[in-house]
N, C-alpha and C positions, 0 to 999 in steps of 0.2 A: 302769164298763166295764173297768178295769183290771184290779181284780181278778179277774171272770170273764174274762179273754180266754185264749184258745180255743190258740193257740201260744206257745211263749214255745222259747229258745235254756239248753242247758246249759251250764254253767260249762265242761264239755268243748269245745264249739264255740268257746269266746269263748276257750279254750289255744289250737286249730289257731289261728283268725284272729290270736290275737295271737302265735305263729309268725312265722303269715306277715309280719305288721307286722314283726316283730323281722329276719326275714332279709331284708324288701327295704326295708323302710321308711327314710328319712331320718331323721337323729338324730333332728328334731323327732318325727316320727311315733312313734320308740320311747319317747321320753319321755312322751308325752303317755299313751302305752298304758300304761307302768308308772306313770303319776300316776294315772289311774284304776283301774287293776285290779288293781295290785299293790305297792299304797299307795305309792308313790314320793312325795319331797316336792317342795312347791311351789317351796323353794328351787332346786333341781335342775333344773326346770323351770325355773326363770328362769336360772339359768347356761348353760343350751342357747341360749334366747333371746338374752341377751349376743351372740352369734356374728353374730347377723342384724343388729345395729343398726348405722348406717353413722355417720362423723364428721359428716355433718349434721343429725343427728337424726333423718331416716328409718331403714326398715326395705327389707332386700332379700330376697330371693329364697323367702321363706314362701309366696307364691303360685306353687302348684305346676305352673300352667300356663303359667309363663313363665321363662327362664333368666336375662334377665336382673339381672345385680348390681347395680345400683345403686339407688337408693331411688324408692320408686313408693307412689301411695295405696292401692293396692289388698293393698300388703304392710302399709301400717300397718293396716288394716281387719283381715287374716290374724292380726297380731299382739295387736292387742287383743281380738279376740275369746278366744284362748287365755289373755291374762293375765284378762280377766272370767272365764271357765270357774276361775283358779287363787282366785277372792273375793279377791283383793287389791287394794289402794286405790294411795296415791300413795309406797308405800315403795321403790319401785323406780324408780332413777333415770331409766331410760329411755322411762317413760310419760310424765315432764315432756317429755325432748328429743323425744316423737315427736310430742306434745299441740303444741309449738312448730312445730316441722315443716311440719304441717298446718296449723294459725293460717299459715304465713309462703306454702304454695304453693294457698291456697282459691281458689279463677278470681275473675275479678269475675262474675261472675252467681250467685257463691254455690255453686259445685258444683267437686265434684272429679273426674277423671277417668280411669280404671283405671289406664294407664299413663299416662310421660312420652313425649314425644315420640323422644328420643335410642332408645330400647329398641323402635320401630317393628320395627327392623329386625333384633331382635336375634329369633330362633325364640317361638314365643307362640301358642295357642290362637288363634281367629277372634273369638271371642269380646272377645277385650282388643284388637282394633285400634281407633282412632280417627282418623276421615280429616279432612280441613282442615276440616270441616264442624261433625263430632261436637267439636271441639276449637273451638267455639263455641256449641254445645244446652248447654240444660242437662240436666246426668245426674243419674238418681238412685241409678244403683248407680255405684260403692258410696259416695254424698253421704248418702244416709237414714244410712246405719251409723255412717258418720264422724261426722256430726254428735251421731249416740248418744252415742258415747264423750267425745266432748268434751264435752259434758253431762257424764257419767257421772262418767269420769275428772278431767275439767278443776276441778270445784269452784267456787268462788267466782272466781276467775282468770281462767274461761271462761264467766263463766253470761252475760256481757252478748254475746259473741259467739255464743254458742250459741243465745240466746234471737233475735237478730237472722237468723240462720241459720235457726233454725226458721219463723220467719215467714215467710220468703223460701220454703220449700220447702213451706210447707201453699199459697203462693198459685200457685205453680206445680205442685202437684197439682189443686188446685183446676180447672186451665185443660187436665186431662188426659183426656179421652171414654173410656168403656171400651172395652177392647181395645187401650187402645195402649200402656198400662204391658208392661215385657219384664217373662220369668220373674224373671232377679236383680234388677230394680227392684221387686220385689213382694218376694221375699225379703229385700232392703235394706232397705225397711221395715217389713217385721216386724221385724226384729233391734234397729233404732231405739226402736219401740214399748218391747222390754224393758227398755231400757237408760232411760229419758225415766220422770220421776213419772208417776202415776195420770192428773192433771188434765191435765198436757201432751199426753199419749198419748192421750187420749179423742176428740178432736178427729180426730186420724189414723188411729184405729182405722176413727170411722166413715167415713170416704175410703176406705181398706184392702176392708171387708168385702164394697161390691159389686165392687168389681176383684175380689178374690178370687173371688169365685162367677160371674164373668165369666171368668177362667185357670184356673182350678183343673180339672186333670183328676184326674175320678173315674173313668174306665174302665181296668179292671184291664188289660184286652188292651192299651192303649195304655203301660202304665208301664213296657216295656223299650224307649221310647224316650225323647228326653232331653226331656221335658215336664218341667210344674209337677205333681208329685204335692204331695200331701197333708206327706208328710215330708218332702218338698223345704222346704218353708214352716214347717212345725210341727216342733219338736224336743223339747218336752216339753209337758204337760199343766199347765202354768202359764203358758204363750202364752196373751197376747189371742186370745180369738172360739175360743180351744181346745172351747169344748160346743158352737158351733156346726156344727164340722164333725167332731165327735168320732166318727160312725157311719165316717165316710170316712178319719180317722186310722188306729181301730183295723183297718180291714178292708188300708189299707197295711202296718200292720205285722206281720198274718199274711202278706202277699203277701212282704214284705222277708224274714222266718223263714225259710218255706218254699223262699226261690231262694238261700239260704246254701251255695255250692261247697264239695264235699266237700274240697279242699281248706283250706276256711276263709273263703276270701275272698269277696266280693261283686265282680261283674263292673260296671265305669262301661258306661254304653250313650253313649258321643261317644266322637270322636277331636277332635283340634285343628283338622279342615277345612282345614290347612296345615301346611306342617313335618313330613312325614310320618315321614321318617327320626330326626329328633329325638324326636317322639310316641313311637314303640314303642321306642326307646332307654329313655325314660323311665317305660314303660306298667309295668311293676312296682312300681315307686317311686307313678305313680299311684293304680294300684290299693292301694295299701296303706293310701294317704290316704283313699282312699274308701274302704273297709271300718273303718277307723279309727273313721271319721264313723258309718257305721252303727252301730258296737258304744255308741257313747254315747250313741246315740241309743235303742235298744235297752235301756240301762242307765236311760237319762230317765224310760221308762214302763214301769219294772219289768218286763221279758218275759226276763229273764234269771232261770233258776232257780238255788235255795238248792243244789240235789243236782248231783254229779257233774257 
């Protein structure tokens, strides 16, 4: 399907958009644009990272929907996602302190929770609140990802915590009725799945698949609002259950082509549902993240042409 698909973006388009990155984006966001497209090195990329990591071994403010500095899970999640994207392993010091980090602030029920509490109050998307309540559920966004990585990352060092983690979180999926996993607890574990061997992921895959086909919207008219599409979930064509919903991928991704603003960018469909004066202060710097995300996603499944 790949090779027959029907739109694909030129090398011209992917210059405006990453323009655009380059004049409103955040270091990270430029960096990341020239590690991909304009061969920048890994190195470089992790000198930008440096900036973010705090004297506790957490990570701050990579999650772009919240200001505040200080270290939060939902920034290590941010972070390791980008150092997996760069294929590098444990030669970077700060995958140990942030692998420690996480090991030192896991809840007792095994889950971690987007923010801390101190940063309630600090401007943040609706999305990352947690009221006295959520700050005793268990969560799965971002718990599935985190515990990826510590797998992932962690090695031999984390594999007895990680494998005890995993347990705990197949048995409380297990106890989850469809419809009630959220959009990011569905994308949390798919990300988990990539990161987790074959035989461990098998397991959670088949959990995953009727949620999925339970959230997943496939209606075109519906994807300029802030649902579960298809590329919300799937980012390349080497995702688990990627052939099963592979008619609904492709047909996302001529949707994604075709709504490319002439000035380059990709419009996000939310606002923060609070903090409205800090939202549009920030909504360039946003948007840049989010067209960012598209362009590699774009790059994932080949729909970027060889010509001009």
């Amino acid at each position: 399907m790949i090779g027959n698909a029907a739109f694909h973006i030129s090398k011209k388009s992917v210059r405006i958009a990453g323009d655009y990155i380059m004049e409103y984006g955040r270091d990270i966001e430029k960096i990341i644009y020239q590690y991909h497209f304009a061969k920048e090195s890994a190195a470089n990329v992790i000198t930008i990272l440096e900036d973010y990591c705090n004297e506790d071994g957490g990570i701050s403010r990579l999650e772009i929907d919240s200001i505040y500095t200080g270290s939060m899970p939902i920034n290590c999640a941010c972070f390791f996602s980008i150092v997996h994207c760069l294929k590098i392993k444990n030669e970077f010091k700060a995958i140990k302190d942030t692998l420690h980090y996480l090991e030192k602030t896991v809840n007792e029920n095994g889950s971690w929770y987007s923010m801390v509490p101190e940063a309630s109050t600090i401007p943040h998307a609706i999305w990352l609140n947690c009221s006295d309540q959520s700050y005793q559920d268990f969560n799965f966004h971002p718990t599935c990802e985190i515990i990826g990585y510590l797998y992932h990352f962690g090695g031999g060092d984390f594999r007895s915590i990680s494998k005890t983690l995993l347990d705990n979180l197949y048995e409380n999926l297990l106890s989850q009725p469809l419809g009630k996993l959220q959009r990011d607890d569905l994308i949390s574990l798919m990300k988990m799945c990539r990161l987790i061997s074959d035989i461990l992921a098998e397991r959670f895959i088949s959990l995953l698949e009727p949620h999925l086909k339970e959230a997943l919207v496939t209606d075109q008219n519906q994807w300029s609002n802030h649902v579960l599409t298809p590329l919300s979930i799937f980012t390349s064509p080497l995702d688990p259950l990627y052939h099963s919903f592979e008619h609904e991928i492709t047909l996302n991704l001529d949707y994604d082509i075709m709504h490319q603003n002439d000035m380059g960018y990709w419009t996000q469909n939310w606002d923060w549902g609070q903090y409205n004066k800090e939202f549009e202060s920030l909504k360039s710097q946003i948007t840049a993240n989010y067209t960012l995300n598209k362009l590699i996603i774009l790059k994932n499944f080949k729909r970027i042409t060889s010509a001009g």
